[in-house]
C-alpha positions as CSV (number, residue, x, y, z in Angstrom):
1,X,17.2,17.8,-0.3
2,X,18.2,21.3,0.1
3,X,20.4,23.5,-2.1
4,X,20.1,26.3,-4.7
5,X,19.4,26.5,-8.8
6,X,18.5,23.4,-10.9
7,X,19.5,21.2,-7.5
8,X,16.6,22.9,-5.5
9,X,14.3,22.9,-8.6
10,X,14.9,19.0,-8.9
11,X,14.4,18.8,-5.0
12,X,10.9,20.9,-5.2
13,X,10.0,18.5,-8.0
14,X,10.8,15.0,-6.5
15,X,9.0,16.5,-4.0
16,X,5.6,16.7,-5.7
17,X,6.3,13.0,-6.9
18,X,7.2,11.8,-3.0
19,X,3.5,11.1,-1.8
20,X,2.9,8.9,-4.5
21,X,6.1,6.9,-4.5
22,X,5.7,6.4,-0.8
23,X,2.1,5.1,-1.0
24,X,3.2,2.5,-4.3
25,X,6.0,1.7,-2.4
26,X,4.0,1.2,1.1
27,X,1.7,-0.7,-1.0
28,X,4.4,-3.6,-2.1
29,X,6.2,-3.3,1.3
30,X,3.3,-3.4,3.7
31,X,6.3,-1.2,5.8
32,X,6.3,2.5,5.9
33,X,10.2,2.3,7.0
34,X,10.8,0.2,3.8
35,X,8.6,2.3,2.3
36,X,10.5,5.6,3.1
37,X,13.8,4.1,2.4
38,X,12.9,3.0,-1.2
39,X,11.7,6.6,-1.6
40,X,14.7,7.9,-0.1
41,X,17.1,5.4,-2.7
42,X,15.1,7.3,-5.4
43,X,16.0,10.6,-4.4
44,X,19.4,9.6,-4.2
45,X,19.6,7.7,-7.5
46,X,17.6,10.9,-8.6
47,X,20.5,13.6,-7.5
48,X,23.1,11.3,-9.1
49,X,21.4,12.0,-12.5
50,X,21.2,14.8,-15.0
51,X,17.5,15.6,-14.6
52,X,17.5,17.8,-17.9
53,X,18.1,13.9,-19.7
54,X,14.9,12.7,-18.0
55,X,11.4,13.5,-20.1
56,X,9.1,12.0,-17.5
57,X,10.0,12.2,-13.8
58,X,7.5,10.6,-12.7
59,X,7.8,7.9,-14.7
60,X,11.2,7.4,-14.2
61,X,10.7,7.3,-10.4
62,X,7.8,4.9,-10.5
63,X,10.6,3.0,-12.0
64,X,13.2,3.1,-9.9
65,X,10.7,2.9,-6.5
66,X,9.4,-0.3,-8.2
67,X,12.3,-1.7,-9.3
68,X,14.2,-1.4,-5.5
69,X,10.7,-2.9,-4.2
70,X,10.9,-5.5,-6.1
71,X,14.4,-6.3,-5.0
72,X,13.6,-6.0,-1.4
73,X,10.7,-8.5,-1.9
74,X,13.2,-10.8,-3.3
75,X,15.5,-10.6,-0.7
76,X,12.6,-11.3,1.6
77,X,11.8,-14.6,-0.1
78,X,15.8,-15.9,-0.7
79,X,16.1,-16.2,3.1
80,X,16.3,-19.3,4.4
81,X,14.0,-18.3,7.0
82,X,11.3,-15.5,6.5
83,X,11.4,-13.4,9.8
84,X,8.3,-12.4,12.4
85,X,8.4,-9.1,10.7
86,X,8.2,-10.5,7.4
87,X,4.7,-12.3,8.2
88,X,3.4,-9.9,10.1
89,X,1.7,-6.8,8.2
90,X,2.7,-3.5,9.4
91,X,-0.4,-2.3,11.6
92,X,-1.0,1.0,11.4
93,X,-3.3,1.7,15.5
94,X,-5.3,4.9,15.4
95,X,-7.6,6.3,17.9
96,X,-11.2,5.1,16.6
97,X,-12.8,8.7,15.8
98,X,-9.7,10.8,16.9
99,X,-7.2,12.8,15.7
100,X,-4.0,11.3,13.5
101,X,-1.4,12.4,12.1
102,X,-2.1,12.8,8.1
103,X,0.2,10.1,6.9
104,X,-0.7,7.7,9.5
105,X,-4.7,8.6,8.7
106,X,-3.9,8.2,5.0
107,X,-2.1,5.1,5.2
108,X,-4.7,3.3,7.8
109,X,-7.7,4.5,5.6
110,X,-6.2,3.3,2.0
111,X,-4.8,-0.3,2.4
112,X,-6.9,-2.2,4.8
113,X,-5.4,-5.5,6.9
114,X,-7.0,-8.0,4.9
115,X,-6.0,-6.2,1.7
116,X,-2.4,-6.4,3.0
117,X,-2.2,-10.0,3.9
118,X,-3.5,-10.8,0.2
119,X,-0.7,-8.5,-1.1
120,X,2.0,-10.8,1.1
121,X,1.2,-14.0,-0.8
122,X,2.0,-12.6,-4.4
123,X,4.9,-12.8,-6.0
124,X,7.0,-9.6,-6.6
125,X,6.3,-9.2,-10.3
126,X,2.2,-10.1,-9.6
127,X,2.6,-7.8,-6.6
128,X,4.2,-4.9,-8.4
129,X,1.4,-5.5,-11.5
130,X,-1.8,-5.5,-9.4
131,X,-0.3,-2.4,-7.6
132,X,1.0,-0.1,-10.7
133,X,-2.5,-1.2,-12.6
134,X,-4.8,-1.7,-10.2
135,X,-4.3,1.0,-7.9
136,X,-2.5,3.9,-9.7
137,X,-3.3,3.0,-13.6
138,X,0.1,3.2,-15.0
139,X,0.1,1.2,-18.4
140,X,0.8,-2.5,-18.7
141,X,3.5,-1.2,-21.5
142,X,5.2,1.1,-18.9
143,X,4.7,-1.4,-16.2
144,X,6.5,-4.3,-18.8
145,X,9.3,-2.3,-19.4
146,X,10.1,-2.1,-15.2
147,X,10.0,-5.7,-14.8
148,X,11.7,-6.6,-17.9
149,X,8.6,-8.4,-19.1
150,X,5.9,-8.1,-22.2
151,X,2.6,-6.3,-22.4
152,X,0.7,-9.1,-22.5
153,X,2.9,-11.3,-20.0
154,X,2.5,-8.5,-17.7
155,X,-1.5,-8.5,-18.0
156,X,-1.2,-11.9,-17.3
157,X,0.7,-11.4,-14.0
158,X,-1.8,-8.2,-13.2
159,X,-4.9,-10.8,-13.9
160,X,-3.1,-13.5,-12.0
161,X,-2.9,-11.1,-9.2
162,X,-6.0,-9.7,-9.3
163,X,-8.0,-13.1,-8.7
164,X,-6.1,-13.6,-5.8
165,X,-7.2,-10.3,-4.1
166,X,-10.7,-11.0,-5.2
167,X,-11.0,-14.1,-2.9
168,X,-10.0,-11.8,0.1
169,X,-12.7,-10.5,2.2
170,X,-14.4,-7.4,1.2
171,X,-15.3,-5.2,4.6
172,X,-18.4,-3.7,5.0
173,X,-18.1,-0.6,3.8
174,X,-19.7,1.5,6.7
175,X,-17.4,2.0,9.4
176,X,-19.9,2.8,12.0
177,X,-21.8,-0.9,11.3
178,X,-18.4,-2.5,11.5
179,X,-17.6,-1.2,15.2
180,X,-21.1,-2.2,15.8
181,X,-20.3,-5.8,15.4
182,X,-16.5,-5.3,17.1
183,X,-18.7,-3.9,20.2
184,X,-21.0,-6.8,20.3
185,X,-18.4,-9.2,20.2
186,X,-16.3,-7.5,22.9
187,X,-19.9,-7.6,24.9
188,X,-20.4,-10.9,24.0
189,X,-17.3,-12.3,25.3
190,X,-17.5,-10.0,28.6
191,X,-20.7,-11.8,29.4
192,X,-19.4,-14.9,29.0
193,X,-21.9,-15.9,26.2
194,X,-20.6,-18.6,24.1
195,X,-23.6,-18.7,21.4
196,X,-23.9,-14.9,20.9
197,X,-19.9,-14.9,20.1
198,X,-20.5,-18.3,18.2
199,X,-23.5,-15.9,16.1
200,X,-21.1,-13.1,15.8
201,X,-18.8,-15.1,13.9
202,X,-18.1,-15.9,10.7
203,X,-19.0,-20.2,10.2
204,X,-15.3,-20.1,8.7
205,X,-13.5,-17.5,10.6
206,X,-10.1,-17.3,10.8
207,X,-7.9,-16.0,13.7
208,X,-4.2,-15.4,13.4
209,X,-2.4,-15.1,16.0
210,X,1.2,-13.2,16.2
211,X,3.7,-13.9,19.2
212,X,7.6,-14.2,19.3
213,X,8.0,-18.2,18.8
214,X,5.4,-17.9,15.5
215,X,1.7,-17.7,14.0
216,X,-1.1,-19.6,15.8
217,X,-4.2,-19.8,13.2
218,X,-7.6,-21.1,14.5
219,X,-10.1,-21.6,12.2
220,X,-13.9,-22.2,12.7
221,X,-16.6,-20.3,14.8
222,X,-16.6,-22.4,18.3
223,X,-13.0,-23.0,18.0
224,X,-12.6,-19.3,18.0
225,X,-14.8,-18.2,20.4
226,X,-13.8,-20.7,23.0
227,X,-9.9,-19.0,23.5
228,X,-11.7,-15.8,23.3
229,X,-13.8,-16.6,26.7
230,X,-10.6,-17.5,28.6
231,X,-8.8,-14.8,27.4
232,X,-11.2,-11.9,28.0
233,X,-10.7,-12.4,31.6
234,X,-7.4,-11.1,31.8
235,X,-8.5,-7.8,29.8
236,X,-9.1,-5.2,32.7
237,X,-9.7,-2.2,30.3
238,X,-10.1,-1.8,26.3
239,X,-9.6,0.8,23.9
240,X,-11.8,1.0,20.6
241,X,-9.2,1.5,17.9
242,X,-8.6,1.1,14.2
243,X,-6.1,-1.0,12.7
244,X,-4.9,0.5,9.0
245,X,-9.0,1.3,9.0
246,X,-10.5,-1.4,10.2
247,X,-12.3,-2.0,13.6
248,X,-10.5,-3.4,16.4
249,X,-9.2,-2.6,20.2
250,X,-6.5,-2.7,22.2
251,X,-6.4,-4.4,25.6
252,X,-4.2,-3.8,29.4
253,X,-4.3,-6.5,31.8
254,X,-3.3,-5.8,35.4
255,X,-1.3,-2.8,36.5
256,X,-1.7,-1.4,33.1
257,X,0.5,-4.2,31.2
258,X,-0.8,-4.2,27.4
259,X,-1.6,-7.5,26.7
260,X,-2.5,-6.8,22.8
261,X,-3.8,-5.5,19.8
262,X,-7.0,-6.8,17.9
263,X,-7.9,-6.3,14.2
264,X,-11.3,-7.4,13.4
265,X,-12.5,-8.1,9.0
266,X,-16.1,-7.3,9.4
267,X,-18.4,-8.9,6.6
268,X,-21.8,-9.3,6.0
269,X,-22.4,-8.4,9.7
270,X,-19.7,-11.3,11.2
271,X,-16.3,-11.7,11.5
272,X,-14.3,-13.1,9.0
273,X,-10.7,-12.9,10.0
274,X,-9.2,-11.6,13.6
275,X,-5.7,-11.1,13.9
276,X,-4.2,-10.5,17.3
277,X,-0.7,-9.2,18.1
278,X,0.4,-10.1,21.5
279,X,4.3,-9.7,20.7
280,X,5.8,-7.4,23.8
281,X,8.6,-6.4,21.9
282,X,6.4,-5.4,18.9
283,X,3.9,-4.1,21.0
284,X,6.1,-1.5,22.1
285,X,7.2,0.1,18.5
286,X,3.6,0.5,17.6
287,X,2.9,3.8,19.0
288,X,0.0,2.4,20.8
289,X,-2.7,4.8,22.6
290,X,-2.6,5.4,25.9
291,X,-4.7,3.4,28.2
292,X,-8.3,4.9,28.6
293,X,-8.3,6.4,33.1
């Protein structure tokens, strides 16, 4: 995006528009590589275009980015077999109370885990309606008109949307009380004591579990905590981190082999939802913290 005249004007101005289109498009995604390339297809749909025929650039981005999004979701759901990536949120692990870098801080403060996981069972059109509305408050006309649908129809798909992501857990909304309750639980679990996870834990929790043959869900307090005794053994060090903003740690077995990452949905003062990534080969594209000495 570099150049001279009305090409580096156009540049300079897409790139007022580009933190926006990145965070709708990381938004519909839940992948800031999918994200940045449906940011990048904009800019290159953009310099294909005589700019002077455009009235509202940033309108006519939010179109294309939404339009490409929607496409990828598509193509997501047309497979005859939806990929580990494809379940699996992108986790954003940042040092709890330490420095990160401003996109990575941005992103892991303003979509939390369980947020994206609601996101992943709309459909593209709901999706791209809760999004637009909900979160950046373009019109329901302007939204219509990108998805090919009616004002109304598309209220429809934004309140259709919107009930879903209202039956997802709502964290606590002071960080400090919910790595209060991560740090019990991790205490709990070192001390081998059964009814003090059990009491930590949400009656209903749920507890997903991401490795290369699938997703292991365990529902239910005891059944939780159980796995959770055994598997705390193996864990000889642990780091407090957060996991796109919400409490959780990473853990190295013997000789410093990562055995994990764990994202804990504190509400009410229990644990809700705990989602564990154990994947080596995904493990190893997160950018993961160095083990504590």
């Amino acid at each position: 995006m570099t150049g001279s005249g009305p090409h580096e004007a156009l540049a300079g101005a897409f790139q007022q528009q580009r933190e926006r289109l990145l965070a709708i498009a990381y938004r519909m995604l839940g992948s800031r590589v999918d994200a940045e390339d449906a940011v990048q297809e904009a800019w290159i749909r953009l310099a294909r275009q005589d700019a002077t025929a455009i009235g509202n650039l940033a309108g006519w981005l939010t179109t294309v980015v939404g339009r490409v999004c929607i496409d990828v979701l598509r193509s997501r759901t047309t497979r005859a077999e939806m990929s580990y990536d494809d379940r699996l949120p992108e986790l954003v692990v940042t040092v709890d109370g330490g420095a990160a870098p401003e996109d990575d801080a941005m992103l892991a403060e303003s979509v939390g885990l369980a947020l994206l996981v609601v996101l992943d069972t709309l459909t593209p059109t709901e999706r791209l309606a809760f999004v637009l509305h909900d979160m950046f408050a373009v019109p329901f006309a302007e939204i219509g008109q990108i998805i090919g649908r009616s004002t109304d129809a598309t209220k429809m798909l934004a309140s259709r949307a919107r009930r879903k992501v209202q039956g997802a857990p709502q964290p606590d909304q002071e960080p400090q009380r919910q790595r209060a309750v991560v740090d019990a639980f991790l205490a709990a679990a070192r001390n081998g004591d059964f009814e003090g996870l059990v009491r930590l834990l949400d009656p209903n929790v749920t507890w997903r579990t991401y490795h290369p043959q699938g997703v292991m869900t365990t529902v239910g307090a005891a059944e939780v905590a159980s796995p959770i005794l055994r598997g705390i053994r193996s864990m000889t060090s642990v780091l407090p981190v957060l996991v796109n903003g919400e409490p959780g740690f990473v853990a190295w077995g013997a000789k410093g082999k990562v055995l994990g990452v764990v994202a804990c949905t504190v509400v009410d003062g229990r644990i809700v939802e705990l989602l564990t990534v154990s994947d080596r080969k995904r493990l190893d594209t997160m950018g993961l913290p160095a083990r504590p000495e």
